[in-house]
Z-matrix of the N, CA and C atoms (Angstrom, degrees):
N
C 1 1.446
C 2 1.522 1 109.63
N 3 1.283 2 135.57 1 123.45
C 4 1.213 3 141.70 2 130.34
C 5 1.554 4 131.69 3 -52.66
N 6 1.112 5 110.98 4 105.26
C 7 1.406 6 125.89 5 -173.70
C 8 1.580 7 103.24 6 -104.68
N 9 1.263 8 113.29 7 162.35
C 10 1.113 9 121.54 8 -164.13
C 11 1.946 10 121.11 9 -137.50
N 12 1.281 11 125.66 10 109.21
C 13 1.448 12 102.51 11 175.12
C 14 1.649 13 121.64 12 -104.23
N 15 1.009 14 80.49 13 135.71
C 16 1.769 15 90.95 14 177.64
C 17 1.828 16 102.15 15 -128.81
N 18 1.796 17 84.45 16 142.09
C 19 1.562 18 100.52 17 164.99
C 20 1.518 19 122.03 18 -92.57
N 21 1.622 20 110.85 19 141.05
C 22 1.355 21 116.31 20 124.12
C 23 0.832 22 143.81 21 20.81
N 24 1.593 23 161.42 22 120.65
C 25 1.686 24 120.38 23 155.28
C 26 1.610 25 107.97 24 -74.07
N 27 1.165 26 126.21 25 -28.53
C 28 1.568 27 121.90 26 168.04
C 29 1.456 28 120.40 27 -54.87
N 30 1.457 29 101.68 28 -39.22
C 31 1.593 30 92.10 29 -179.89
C 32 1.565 31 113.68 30 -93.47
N 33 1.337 32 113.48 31 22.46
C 34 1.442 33 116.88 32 -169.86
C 35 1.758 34 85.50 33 -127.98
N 36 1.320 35 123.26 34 7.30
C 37 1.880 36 128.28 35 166.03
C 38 1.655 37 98.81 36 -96.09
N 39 1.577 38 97.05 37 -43.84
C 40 1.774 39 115.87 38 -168.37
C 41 1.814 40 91.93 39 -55.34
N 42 1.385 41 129.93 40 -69.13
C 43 1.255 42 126.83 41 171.81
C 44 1.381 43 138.18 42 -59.73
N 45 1.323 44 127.20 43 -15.76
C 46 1.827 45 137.67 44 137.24
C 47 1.110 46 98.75 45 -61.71
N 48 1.224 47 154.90 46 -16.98
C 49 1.638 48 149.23 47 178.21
C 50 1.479 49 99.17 48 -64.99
N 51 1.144 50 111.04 49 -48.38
C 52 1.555 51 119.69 50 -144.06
C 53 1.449 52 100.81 51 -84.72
N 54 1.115 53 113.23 52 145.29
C 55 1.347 54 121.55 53 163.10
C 56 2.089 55 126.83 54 -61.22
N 57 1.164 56 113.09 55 127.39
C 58 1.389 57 111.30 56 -156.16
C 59 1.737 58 125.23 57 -55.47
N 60 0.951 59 101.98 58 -15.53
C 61 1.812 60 105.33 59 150.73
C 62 1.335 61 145.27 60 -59.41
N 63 1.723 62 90.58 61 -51.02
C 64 2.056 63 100.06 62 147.51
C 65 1.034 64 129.72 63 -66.40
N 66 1.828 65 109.63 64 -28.77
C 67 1.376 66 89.93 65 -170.06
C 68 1.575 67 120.95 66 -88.91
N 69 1.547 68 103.70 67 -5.14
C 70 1.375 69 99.44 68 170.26
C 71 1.574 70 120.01 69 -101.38
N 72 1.530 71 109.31 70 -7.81
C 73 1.648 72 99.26 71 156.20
C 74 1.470 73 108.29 72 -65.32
N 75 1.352 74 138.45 73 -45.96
C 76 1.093 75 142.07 74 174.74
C 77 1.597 76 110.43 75 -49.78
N 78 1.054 77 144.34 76 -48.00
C 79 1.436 78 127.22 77 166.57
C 80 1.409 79 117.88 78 -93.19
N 81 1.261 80 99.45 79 18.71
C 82 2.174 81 104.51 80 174.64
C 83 1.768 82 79.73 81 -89.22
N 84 1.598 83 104.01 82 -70.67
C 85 1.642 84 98.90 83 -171.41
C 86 1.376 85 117.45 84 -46.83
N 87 1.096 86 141.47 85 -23.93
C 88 1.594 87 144.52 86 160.14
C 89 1.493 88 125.08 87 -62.04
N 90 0.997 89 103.03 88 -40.10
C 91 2.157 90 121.28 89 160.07
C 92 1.211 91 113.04 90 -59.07
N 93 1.692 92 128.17 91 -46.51
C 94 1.247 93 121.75 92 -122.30
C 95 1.516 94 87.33 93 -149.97
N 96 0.970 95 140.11 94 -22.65
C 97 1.904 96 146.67 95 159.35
C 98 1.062 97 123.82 96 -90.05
N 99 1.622 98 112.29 97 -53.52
C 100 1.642 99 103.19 98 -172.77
C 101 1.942 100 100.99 99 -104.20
N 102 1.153 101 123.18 100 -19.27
C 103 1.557 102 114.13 101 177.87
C 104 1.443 103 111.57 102 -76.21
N 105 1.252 104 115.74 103 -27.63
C 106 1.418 105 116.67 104 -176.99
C 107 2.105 106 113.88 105 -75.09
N 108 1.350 107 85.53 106 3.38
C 109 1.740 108 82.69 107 -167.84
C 110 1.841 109 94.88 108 -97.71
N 111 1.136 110 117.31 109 175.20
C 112 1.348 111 143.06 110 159.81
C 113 1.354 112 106.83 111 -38.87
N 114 1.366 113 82.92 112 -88.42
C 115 1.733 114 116.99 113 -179.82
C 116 1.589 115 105.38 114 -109.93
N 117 1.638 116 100.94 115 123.53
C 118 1.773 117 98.25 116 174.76
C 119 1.277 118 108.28 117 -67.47
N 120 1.714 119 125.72 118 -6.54
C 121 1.821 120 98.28 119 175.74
C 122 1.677 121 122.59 120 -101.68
N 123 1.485 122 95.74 121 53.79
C 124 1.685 123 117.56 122 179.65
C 125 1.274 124 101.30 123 -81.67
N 126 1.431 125 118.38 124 -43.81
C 127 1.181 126 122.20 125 -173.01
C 128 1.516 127 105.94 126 -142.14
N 129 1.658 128 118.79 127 142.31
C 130 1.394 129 134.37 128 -160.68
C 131 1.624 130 114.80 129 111.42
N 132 1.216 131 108.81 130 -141.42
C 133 1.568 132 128.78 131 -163.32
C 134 1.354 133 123.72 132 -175.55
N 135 1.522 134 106.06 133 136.91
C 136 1.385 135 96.31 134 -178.99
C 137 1.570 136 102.57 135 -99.94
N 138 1.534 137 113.04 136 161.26
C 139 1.238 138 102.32 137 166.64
C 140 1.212 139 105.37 138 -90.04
N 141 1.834 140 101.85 139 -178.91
C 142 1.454 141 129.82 140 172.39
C 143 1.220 142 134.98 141 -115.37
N 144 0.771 143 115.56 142 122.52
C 145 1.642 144 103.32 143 170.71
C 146 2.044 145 104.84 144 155.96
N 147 1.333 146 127.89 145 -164.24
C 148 1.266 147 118.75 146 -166.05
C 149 1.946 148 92.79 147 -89.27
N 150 1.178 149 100.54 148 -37.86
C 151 1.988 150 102.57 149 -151.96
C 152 2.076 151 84.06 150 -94.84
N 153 1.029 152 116.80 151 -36.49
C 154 1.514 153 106.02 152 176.54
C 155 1.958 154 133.09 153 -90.41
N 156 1.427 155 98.41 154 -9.45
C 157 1.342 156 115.75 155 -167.43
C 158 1.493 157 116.03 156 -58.73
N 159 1.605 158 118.08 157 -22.62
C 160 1.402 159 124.89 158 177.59
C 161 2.028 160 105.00 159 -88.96
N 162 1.239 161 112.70 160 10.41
C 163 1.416 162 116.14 161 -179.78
C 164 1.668 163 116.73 162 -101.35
N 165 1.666 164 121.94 163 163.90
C 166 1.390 165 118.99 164 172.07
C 167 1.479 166 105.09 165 -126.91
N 168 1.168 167 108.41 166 130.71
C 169 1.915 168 97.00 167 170.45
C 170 1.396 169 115.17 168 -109.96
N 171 1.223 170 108.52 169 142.88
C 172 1.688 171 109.89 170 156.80
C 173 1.222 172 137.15 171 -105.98
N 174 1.216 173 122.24 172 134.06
C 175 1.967 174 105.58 173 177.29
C 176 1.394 175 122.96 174 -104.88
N 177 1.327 176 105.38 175 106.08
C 178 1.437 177 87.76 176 160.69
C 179 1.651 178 116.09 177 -118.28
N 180 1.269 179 117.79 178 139.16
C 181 1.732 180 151.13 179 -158.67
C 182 2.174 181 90.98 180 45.73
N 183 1.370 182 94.30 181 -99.63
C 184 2.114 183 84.18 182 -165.79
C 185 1.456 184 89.06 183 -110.54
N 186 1.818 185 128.91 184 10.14
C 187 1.581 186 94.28 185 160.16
C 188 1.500 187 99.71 186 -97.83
N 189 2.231 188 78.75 187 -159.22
C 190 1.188 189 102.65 188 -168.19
C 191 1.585 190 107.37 189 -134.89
N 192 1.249 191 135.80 190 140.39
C 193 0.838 192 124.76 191 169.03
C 194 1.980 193 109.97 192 -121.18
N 195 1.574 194 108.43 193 133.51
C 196 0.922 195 88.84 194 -159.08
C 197 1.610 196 101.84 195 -116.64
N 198 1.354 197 140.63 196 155.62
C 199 1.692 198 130.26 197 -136.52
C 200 1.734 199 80.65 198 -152.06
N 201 1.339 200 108.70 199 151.41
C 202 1.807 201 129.41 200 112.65
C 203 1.195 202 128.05 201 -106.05
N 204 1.236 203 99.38 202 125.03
C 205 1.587 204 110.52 203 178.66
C 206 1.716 205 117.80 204 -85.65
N 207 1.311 206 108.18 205 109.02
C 208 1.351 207 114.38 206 -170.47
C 209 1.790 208 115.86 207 -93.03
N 210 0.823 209 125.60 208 89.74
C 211 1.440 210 127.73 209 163.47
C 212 1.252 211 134.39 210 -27.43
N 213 1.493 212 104.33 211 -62.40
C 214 1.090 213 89.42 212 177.54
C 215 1.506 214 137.21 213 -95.41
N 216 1.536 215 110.56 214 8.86
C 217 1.315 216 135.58 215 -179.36
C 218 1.892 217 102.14 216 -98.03
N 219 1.596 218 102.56 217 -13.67
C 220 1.581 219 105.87 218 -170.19
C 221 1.588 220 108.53 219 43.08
N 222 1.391 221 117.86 220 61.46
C 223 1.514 222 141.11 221 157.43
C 224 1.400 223 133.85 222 -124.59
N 225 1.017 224 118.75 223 120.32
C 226 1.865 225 118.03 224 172.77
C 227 1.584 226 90.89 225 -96.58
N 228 1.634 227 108.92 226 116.48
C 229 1.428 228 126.10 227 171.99
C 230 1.756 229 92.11 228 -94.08
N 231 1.524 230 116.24 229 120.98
C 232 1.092 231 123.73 230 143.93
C 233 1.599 232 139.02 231 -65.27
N 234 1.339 233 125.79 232 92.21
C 235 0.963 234 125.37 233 -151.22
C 236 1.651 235 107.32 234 -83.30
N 237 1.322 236 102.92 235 -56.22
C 238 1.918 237 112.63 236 178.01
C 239 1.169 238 105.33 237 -116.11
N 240 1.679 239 120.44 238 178.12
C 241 0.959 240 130.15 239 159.40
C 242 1.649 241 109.04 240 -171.02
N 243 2.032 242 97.28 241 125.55
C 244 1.275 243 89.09 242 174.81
C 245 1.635 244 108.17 243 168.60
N 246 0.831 245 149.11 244 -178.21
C 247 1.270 246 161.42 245 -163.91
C 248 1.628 247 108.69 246 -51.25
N 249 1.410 248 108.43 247 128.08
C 250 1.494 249 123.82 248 178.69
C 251 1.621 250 112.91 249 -41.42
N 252 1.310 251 115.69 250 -37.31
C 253 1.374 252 123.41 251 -170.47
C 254 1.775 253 103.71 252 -86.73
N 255 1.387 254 114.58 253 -41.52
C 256 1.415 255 110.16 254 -174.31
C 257 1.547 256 116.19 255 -118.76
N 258 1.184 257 114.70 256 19.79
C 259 1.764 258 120.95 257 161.62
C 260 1.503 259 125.93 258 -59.79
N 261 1.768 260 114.03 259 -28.65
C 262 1.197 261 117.22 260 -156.69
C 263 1.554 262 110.05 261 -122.45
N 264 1.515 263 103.03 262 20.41
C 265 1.596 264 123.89 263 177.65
C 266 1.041 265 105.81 264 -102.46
């Protein structure tokens, strides 16, 4: 399967935010962790709860990147991206 990621326009502000070291570990780990798998939910987490429960996050160092994984479009839509403390506000 070929899967596919596409951004956001928020999470594509969330990554011009960032300073240029994160932001390209942050799309190395998106190339090279979650495209290379089957299924991107080999590795990560889904959240919980009523308003987050259809979402997947990933961490790499203190962010977060936060995904839906679409099936049947075979896409991980990046929705946010950004700091462990303020991703989930």
């Amino acid at each position: 399967m070929a899967w596919r990621i596409e951004f956001e326009e928020a999470a594509t502000k969330d990554l011009a935010k960032l300073d240029k070291t994160m932001a390209k570990r942050i799309t190395l780990f998106l190339r090279e962790r979650v495209l290379s798998l089957d299924d991107p939910r080999g590795i990560g987490e889904a959240l919980r709860g009523p308003r987050l429960g259809e979402f997947w996050k990933y961490r790499v160092g203190d962010y977060r990147i936060i995904c839906k994984i679409e099936d049947g479009a075979l896409r991980v839509l990046v929705v946010r991206i950004g700091n462990r403390r303020e991703v989930y506000r």
